[in-house]
C-alpha positions in Angstrom: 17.5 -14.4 11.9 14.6 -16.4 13.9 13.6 -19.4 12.6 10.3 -19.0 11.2 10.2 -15.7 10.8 9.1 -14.2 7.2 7.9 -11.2 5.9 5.8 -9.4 3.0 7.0 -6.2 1.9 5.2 -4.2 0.6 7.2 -1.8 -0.8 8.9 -4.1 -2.9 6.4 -6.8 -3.3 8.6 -9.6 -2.1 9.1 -12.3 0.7 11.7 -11.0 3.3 13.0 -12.9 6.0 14.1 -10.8 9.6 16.3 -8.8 8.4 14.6 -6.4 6.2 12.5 -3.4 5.4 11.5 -1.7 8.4 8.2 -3.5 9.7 6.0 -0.4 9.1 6.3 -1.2 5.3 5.4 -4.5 5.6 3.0 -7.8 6.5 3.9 -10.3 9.2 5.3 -12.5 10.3 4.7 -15.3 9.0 5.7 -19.0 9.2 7.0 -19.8 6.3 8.5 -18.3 3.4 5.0 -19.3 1.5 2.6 -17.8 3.8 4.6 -14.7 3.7 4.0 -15.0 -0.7 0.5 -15.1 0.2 0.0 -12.2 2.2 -1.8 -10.3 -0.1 -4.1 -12.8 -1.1 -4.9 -13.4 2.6 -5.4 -10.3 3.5 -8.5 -10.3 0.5 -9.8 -13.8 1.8 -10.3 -12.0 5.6 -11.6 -8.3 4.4 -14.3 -10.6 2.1 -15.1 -12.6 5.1 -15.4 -9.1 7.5 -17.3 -7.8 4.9 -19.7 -11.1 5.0 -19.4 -10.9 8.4 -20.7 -6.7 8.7 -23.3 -7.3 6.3 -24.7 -10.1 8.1 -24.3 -8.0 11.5 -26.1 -4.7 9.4 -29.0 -7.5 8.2 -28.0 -6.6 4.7 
């Protein structure tokens, strides 16, 4: 396993680290096992702030 290497999978809905679900059903990497728990929630932080971002682009 690399150091530093964690993932979110998303077929189980749990923190992997390298050795794993295959990457295609799952987020990452990540740095640390924490980041990788947050995936989900990160992923909703940047499609809000896209979203912000498009409807300021649009003039919305």
């Amino acid at each position: 396993m690399s150091a530093g290497q964690w993932w979110f999978c998303l077929k189980h809905l749990a923190v992997e680290p390298d050795e794993g679900c295959p990457n295609k059903d799952r987020m990452g990497p990540y740095a640390t096992r924490e980041e990788a728990a947050a995936a989900l929630q990160t992923a909703a932080a940047r499609n809000k702030q896209w979203q912000e971002s498009d409807k300021d682009w649009d003039g919305d």
